[in-house]
mmCIF file as Biopython writes it, N, C-alpha, C and O atoms, coordinates in Angstrom:
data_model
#
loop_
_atom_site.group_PDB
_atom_site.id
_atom_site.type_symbol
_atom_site.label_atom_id
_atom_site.label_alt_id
_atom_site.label_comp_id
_atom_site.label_asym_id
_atom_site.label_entity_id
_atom_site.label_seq_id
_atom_site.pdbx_PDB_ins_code
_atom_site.Cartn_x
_atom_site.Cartn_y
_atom_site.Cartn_z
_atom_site.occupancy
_atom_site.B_iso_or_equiv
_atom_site.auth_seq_id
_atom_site.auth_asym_id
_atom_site.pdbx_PDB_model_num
ATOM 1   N N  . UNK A ? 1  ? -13.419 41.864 92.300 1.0 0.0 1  A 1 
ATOM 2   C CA . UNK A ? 1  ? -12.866 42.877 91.414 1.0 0.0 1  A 1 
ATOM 3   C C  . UNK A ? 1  ? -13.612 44.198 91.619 1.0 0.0 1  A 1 
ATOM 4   O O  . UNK A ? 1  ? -14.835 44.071 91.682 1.0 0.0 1  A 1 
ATOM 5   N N  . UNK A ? 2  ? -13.083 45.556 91.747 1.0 0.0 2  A 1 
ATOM 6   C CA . UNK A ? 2  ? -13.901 46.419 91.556 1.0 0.0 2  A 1 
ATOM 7   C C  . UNK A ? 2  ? -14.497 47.117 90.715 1.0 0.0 2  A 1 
ATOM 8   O O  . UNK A ? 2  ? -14.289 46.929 89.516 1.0 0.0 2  A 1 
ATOM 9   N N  . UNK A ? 3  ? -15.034 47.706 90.987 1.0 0.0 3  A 1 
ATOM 10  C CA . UNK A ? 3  ? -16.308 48.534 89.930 1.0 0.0 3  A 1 
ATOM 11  C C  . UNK A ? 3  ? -15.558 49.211 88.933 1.0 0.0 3  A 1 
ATOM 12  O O  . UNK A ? 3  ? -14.490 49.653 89.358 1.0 0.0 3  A 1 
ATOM 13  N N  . UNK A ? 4  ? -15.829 49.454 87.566 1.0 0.0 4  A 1 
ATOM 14  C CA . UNK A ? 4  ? -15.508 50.308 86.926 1.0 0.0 4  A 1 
ATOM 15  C C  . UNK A ? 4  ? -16.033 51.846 86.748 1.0 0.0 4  A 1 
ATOM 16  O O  . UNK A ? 4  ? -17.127 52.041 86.218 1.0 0.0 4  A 1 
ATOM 17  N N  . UNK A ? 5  ? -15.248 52.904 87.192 1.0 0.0 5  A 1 
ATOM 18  C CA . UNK A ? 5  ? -16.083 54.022 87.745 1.0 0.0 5  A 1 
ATOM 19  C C  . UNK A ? 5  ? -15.864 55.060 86.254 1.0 0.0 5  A 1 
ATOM 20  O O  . UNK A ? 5  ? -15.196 54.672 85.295 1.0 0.0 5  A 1 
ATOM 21  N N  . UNK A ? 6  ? -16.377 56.052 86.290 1.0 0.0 6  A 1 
ATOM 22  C CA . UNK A ? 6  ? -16.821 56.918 84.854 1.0 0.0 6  A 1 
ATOM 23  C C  . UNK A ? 6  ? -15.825 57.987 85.445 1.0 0.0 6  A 1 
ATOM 24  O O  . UNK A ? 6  ? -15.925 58.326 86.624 1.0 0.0 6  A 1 
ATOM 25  N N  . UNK A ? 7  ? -14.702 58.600 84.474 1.0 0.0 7  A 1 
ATOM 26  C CA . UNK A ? 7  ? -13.866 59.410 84.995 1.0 0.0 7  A 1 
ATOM 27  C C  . UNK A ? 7  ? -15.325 61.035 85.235 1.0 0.0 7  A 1 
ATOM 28  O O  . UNK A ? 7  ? -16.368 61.422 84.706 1.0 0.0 7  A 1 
ATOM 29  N N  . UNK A ? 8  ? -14.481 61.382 86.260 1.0 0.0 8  A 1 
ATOM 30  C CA . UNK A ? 8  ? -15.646 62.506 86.689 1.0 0.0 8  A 1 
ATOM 31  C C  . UNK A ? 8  ? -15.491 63.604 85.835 1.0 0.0 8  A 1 
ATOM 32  O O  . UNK A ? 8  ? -16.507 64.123 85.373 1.0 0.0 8  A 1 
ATOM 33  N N  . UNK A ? 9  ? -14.002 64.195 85.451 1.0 0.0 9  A 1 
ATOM 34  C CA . UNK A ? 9  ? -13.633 65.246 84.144 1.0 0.0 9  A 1 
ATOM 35  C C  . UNK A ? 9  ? -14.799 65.352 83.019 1.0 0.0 9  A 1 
ATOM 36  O O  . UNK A ? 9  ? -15.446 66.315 82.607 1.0 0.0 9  A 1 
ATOM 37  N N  . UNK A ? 10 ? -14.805 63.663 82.616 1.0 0.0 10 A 1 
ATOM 38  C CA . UNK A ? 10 ? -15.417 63.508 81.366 1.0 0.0 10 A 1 
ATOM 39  C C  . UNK A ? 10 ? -16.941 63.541 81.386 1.0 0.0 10 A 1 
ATOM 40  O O  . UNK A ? 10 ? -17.634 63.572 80.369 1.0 0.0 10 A 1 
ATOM 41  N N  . UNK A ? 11 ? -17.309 63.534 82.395 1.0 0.0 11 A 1 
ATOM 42  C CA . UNK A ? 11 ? -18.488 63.492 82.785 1.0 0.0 11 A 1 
ATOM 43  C C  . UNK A ? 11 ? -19.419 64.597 82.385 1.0 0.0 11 A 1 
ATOM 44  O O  . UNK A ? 11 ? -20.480 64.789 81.791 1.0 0.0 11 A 1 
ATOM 45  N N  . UNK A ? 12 ? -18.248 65.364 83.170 1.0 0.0 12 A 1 
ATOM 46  C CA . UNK A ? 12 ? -19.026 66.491 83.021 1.0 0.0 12 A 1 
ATOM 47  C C  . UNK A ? 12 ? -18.167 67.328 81.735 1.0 0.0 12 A 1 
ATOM 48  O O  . UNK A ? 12 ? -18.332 68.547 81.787 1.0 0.0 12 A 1 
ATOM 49  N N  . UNK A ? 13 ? -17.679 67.058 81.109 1.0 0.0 13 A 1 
ATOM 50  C CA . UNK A ? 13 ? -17.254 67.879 79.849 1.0 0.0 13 A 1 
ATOM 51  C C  . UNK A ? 13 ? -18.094 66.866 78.606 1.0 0.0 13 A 1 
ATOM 52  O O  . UNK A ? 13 ? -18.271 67.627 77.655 1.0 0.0 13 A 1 
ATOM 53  N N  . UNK A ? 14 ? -18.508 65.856 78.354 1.0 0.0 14 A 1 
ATOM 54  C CA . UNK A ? 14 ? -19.115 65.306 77.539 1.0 0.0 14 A 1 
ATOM 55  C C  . UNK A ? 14 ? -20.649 65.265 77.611 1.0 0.0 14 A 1 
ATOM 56  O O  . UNK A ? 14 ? -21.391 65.325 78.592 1.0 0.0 14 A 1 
ATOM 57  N N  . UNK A ? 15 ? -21.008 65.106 75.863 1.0 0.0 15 A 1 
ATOM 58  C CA . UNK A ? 15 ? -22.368 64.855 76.091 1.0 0.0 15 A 1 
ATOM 59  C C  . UNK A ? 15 ? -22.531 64.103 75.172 1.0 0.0 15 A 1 
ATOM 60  O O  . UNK A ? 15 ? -21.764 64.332 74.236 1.0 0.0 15 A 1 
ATOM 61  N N  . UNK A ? 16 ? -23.607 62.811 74.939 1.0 0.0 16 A 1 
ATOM 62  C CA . UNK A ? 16 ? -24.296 61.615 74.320 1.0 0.0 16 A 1 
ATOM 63  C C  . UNK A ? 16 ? -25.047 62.025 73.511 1.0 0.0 16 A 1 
ATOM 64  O O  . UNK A ? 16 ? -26.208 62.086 73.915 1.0 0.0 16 A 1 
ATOM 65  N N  . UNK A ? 17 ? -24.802 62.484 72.063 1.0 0.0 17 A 1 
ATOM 66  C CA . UNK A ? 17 ? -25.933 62.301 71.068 1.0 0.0 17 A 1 
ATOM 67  C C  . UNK A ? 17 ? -27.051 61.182 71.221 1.0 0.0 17 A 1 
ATOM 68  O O  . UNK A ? 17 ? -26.838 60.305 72.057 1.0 0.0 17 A 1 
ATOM 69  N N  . UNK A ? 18 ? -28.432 61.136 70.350 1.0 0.0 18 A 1 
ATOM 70  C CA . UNK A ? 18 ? -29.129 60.376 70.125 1.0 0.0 18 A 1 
ATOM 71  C C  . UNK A ? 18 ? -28.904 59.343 69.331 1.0 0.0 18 A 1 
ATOM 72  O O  . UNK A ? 18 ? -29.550 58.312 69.518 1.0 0.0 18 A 1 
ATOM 73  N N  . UNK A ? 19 ? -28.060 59.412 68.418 1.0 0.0 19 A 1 
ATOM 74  C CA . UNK A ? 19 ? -27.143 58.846 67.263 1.0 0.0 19 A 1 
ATOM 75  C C  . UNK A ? 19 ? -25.845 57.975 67.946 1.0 0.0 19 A 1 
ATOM 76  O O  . UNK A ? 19 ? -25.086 57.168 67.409 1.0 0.0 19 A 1 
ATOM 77  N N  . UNK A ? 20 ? -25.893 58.382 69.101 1.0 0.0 20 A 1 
ATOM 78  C CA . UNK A ? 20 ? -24.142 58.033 69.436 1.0 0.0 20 A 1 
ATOM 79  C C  . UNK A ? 20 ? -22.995 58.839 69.124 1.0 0.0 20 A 1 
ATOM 80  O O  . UNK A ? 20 ? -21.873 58.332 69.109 1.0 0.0 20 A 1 
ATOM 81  N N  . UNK A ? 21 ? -23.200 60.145 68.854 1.0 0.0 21 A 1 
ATOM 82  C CA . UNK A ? 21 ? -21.810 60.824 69.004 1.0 0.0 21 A 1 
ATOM 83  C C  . UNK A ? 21 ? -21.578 61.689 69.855 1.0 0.0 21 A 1 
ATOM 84  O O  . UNK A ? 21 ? -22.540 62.231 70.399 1.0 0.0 21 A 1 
ATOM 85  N N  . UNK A ? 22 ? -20.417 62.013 70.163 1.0 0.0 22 A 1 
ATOM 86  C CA . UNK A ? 22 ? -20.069 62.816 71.537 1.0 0.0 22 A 1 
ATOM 87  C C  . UNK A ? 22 ? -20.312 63.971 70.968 1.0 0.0 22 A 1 
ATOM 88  O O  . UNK A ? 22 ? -20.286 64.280 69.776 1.0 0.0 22 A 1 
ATOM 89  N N  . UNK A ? 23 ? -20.627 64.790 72.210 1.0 0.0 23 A 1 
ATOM 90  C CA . UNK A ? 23 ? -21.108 66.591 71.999 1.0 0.0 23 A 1 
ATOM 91  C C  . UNK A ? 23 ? -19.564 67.151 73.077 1.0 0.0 23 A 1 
ATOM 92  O O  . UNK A ? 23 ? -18.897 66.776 74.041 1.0 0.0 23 A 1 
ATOM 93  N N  . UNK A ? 24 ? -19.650 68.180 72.159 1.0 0.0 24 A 1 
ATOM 94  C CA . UNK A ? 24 ? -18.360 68.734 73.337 1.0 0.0 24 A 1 
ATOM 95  C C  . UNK A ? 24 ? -18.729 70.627 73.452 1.0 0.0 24 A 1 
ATOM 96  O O  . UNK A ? 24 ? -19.265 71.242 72.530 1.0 0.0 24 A 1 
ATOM 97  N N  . UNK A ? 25 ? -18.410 71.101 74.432 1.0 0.0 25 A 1 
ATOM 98  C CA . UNK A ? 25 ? -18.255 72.642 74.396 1.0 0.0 25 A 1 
ATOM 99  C C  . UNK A ? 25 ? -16.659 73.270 73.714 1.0 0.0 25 A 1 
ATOM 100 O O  . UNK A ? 25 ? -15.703 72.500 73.814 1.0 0.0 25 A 1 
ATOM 101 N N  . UNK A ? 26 ? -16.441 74.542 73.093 1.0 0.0 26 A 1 
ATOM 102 C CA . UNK A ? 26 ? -15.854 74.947 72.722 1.0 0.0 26 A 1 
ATOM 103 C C  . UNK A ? 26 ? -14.708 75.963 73.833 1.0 0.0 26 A 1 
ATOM 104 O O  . UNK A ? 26 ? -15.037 76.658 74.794 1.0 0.0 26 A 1 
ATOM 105 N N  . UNK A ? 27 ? -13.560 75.761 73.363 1.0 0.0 27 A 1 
ATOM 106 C CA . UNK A ? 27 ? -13.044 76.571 74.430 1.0 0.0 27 A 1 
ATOM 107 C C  . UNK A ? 27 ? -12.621 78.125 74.103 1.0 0.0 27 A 1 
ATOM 108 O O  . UNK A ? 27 ? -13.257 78.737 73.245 1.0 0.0 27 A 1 
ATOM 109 N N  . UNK A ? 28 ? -11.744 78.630 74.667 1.0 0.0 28 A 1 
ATOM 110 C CA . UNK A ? 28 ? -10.988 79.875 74.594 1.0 0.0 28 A 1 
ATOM 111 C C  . UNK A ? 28 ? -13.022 80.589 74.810 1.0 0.0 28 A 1 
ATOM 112 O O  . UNK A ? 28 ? -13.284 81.231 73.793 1.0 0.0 28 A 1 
ATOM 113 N N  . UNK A ? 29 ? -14.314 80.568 75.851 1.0 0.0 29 A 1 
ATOM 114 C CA . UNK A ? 29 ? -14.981 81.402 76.267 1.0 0.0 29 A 1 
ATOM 115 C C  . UNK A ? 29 ? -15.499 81.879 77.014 1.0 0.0 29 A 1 
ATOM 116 O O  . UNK A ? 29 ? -16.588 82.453 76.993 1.0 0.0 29 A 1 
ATOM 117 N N  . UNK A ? 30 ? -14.359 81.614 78.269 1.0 0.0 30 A 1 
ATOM 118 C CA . UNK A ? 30 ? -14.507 81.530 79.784 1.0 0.0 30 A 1 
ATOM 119 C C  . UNK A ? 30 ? -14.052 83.101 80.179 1.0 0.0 30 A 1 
ATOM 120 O O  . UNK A ? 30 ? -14.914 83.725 80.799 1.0 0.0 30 A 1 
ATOM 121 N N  . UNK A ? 31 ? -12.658 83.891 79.858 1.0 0.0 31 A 1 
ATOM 122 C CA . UNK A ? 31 ? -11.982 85.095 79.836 1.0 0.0 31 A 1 
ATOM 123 C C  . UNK A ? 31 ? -11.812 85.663 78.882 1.0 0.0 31 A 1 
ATOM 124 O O  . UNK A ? 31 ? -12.150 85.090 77.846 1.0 0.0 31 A 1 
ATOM 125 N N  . UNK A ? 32 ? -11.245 86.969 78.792 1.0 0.0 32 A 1 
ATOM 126 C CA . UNK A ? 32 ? -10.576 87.649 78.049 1.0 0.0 32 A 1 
ATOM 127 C C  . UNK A ? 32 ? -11.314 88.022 76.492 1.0 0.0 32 A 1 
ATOM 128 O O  . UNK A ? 32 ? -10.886 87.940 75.342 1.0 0.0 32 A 1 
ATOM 129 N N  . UNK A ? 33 ? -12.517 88.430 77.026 1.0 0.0 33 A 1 
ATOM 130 C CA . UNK A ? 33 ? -13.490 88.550 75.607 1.0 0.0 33 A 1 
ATOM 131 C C  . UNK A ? 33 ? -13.749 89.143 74.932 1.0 0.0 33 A 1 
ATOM 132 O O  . UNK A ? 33 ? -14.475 89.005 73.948 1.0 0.0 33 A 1 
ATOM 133 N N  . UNK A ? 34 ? -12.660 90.751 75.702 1.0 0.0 34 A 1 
ATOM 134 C CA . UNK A ? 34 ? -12.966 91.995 75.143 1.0 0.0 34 A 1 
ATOM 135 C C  . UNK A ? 34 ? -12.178 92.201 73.578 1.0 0.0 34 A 1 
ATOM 136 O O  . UNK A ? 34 ? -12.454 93.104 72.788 1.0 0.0 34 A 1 
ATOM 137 N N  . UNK A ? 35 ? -11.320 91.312 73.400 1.0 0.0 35 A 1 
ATOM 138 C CA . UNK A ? 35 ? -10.550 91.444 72.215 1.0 0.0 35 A 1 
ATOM 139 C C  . UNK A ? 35 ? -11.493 91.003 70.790 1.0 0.0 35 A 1 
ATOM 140 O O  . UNK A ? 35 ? -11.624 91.591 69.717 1.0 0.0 35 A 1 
ATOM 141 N N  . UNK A ? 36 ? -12.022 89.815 71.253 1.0 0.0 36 A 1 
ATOM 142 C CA . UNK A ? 36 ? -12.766 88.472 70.452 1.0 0.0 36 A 1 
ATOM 143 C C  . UNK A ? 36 ? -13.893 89.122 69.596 1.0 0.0 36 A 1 
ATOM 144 O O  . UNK A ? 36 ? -14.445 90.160 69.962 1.0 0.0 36 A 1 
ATOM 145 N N  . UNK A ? 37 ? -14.111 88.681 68.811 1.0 0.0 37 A 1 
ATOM 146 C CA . UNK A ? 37 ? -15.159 89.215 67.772 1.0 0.0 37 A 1 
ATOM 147 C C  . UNK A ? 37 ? -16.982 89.005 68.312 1.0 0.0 37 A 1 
ATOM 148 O O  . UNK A ? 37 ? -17.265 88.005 68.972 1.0 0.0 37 A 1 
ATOM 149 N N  . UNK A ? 38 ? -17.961 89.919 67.989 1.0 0.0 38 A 1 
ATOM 150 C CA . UNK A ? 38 ? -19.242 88.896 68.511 1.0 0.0 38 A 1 
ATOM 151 C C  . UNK A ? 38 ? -19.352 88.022 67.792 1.0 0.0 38 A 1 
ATOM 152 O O  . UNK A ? 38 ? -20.117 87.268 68.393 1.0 0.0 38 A 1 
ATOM 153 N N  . UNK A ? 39 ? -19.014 87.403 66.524 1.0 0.0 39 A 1 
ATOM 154 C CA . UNK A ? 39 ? -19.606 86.954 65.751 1.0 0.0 39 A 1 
ATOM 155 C C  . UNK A ? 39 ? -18.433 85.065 66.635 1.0 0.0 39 A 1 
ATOM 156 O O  . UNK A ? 39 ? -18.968 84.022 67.012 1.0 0.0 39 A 1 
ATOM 157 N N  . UNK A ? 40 ? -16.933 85.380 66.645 1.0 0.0 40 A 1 
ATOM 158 C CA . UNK A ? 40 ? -16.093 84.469 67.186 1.0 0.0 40 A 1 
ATOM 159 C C  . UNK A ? 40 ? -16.932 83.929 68.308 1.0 0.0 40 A 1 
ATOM 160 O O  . UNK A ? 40 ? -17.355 82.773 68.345 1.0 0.0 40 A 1 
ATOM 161 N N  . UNK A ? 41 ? -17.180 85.019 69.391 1.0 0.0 41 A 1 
ATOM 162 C CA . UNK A ? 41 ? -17.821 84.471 70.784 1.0 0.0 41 A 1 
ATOM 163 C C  . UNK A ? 41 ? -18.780 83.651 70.632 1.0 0.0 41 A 1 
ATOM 164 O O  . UNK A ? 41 ? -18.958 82.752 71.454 1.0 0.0 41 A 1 
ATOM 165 N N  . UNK A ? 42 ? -19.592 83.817 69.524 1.0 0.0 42 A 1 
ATOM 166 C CA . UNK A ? 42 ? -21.365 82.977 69.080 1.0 0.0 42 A 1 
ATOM 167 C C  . UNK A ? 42 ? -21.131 82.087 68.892 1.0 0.0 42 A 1 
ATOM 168 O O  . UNK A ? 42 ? -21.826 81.239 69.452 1.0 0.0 42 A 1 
ATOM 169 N N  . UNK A ? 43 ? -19.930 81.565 67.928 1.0 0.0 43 A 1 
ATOM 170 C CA . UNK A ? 43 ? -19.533 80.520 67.483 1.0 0.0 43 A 1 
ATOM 171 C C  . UNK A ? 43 ? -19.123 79.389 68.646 1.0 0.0 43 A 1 
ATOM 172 O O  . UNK A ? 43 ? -19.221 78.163 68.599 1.0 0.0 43 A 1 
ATOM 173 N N  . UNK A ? 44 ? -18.662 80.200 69.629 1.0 0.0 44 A 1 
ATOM 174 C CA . UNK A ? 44 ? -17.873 79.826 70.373 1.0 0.0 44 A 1 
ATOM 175 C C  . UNK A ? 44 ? -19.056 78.746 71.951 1.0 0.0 44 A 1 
ATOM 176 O O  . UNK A ? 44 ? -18.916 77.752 72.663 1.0 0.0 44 A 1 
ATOM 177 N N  . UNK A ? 45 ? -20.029 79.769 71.718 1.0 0.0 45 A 1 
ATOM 178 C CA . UNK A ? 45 ? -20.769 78.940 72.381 1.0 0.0 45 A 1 
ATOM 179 C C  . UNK A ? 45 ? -21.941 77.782 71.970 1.0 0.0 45 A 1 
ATOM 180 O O  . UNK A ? 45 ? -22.783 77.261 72.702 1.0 0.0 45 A 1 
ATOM 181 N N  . UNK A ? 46 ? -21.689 77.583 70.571 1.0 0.0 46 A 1 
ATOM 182 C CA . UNK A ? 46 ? -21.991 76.766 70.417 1.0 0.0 46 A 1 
ATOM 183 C C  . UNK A ? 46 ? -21.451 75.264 70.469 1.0 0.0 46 A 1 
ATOM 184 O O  . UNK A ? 46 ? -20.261 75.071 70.219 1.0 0.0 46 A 1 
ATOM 185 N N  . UNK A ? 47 ? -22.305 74.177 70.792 1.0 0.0 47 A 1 
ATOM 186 C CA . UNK A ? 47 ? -21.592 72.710 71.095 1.0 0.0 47 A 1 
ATOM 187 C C  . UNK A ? 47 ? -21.115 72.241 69.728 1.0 0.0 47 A 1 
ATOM 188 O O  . UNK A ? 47 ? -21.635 72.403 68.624 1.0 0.0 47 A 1 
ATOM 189 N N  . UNK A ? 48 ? -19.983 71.614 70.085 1.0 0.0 48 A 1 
ATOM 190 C CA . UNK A ? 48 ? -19.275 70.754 68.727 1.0 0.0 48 A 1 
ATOM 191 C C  . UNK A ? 48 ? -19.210 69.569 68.989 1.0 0.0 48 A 1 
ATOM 192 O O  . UNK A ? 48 ? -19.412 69.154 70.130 1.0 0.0 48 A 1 
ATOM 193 N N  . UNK A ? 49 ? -18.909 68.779 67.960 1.0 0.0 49 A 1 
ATOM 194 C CA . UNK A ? 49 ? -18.653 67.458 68.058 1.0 0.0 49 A 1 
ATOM 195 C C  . UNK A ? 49 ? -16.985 66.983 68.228 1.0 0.0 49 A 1 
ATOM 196 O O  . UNK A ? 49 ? -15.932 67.382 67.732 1.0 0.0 49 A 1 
ATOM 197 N N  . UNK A ? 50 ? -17.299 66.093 69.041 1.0 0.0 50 A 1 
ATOM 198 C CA . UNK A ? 50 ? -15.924 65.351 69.196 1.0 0.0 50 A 1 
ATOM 199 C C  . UNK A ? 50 ? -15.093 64.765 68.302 1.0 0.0 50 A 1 
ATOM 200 O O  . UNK A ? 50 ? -15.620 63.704 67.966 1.0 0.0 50 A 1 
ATOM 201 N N  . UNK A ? 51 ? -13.837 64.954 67.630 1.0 0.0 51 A 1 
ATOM 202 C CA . UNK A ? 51 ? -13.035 64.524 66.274 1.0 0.0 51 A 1 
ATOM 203 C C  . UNK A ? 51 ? -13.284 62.575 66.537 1.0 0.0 51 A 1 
ATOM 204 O O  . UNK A ? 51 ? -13.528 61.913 67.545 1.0 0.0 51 A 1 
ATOM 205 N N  . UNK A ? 52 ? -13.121 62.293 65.426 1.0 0.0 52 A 1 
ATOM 206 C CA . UNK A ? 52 ? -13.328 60.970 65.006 1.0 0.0 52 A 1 
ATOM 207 C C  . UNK A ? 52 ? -12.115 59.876 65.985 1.0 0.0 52 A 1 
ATOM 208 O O  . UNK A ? 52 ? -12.428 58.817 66.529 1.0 0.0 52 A 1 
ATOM 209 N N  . UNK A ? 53 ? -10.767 60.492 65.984 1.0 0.0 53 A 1 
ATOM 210 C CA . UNK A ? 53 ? -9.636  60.138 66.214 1.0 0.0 53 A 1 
ATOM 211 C C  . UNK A ? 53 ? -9.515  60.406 67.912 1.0 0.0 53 A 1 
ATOM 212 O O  . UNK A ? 53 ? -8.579  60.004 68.603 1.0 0.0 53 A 1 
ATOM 213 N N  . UNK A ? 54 ? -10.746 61.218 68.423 1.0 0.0 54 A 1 
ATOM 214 C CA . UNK A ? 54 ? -10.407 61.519 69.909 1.0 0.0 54 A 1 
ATOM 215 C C  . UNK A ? 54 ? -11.807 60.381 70.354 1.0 0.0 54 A 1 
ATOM 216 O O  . UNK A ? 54 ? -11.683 59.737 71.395 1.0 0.0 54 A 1 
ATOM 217 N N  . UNK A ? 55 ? -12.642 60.267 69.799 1.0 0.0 55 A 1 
ATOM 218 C CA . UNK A ? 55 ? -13.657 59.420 70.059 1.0 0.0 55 A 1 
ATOM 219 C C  . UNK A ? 55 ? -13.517 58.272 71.026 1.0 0.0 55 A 1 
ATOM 220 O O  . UNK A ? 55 ? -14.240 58.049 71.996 1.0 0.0 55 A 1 
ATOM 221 N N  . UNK A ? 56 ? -12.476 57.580 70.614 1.0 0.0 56 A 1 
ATOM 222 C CA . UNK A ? 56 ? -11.855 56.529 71.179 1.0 0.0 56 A 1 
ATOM 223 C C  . UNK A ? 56 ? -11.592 56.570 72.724 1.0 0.0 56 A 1 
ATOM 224 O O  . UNK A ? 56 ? -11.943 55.709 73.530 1.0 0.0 56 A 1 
ATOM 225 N N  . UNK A ? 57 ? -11.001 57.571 72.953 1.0 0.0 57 A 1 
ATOM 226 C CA . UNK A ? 57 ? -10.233 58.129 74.210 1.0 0.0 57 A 1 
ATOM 227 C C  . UNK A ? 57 ? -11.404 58.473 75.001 1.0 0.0 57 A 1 
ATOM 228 O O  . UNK A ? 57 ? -11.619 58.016 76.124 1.0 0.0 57 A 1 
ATOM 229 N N  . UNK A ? 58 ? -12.285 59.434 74.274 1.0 0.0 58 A 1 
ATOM 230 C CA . UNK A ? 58 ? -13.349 59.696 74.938 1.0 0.0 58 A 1 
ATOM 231 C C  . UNK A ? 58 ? -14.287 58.700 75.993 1.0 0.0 58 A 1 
ATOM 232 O O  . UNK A ? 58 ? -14.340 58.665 77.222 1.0 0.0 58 A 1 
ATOM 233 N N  . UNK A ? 59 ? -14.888 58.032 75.093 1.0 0.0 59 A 1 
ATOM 234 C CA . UNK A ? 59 ? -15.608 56.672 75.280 1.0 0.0 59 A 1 
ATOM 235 C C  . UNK A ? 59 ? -14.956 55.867 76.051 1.0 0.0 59 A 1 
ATOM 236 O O  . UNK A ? 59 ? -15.685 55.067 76.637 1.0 0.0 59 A 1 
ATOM 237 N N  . UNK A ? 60 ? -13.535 55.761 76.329 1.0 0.0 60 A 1 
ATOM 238 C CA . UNK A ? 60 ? -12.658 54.997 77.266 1.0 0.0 60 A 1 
ATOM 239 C C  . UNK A ? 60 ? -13.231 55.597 78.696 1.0 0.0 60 A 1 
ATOM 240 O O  . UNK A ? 60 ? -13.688 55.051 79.700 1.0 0.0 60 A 1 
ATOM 241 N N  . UNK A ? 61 ? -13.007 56.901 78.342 1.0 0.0 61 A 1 
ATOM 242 C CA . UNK A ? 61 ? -13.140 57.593 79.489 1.0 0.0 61 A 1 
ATOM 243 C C  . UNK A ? 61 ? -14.576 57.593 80.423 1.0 0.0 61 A 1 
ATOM 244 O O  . UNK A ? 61 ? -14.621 57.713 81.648 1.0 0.0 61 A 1 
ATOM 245 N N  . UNK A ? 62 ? -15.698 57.429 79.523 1.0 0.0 62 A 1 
ATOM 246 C CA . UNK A ? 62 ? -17.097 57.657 79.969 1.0 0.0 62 A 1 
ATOM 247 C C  . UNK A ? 62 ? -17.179 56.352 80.362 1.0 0.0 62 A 1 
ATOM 248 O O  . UNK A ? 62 ? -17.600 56.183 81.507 1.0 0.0 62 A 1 
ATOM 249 N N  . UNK A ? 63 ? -16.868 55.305 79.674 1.0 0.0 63 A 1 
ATOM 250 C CA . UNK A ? 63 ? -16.948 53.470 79.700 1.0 0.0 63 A 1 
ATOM 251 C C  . UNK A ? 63 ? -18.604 53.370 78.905 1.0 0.0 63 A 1 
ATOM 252 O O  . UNK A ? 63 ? -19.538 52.775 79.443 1.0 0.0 63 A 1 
ATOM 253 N N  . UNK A ? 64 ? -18.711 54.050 77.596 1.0 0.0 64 A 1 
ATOM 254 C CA . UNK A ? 64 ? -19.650 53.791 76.554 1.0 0.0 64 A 1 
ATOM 255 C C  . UNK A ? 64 ? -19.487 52.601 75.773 1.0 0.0 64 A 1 
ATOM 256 O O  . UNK A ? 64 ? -20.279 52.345 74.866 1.0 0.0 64 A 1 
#
């Protein structure tokens, strides 16, 4: 049988709390920034957590 491999997407878009919960980056802060507030952009680079209901999918994906 073969190996079960870690999707590579998720790899690198996820991150492993100490606790066990997923860390995620925020989007819409790659372009188009001149419109956006500073205070929106700050927010924006900060890491969030992964919704309860996507968790699942997530963890499928990493094989946690």
């Amino acid at each position: 049988m073969p190996k079960v491999k870690t999707k590579s997407s998720a790899k690198k878009r996820f991150k492993l709390t100490g606790t066990g919960k997923i860390r995620r980056k925020h989007a819409f802060k790659s372009h188009i920034l001149t419109k956006k507030s500073t205070k929106r952009k700050k927010n924006l680079t900060k890491m969030g957590e992964v919704h309860k209901r996507d968790e699942g999918r997530v963890r499928n994906m990493l094989w946690i």
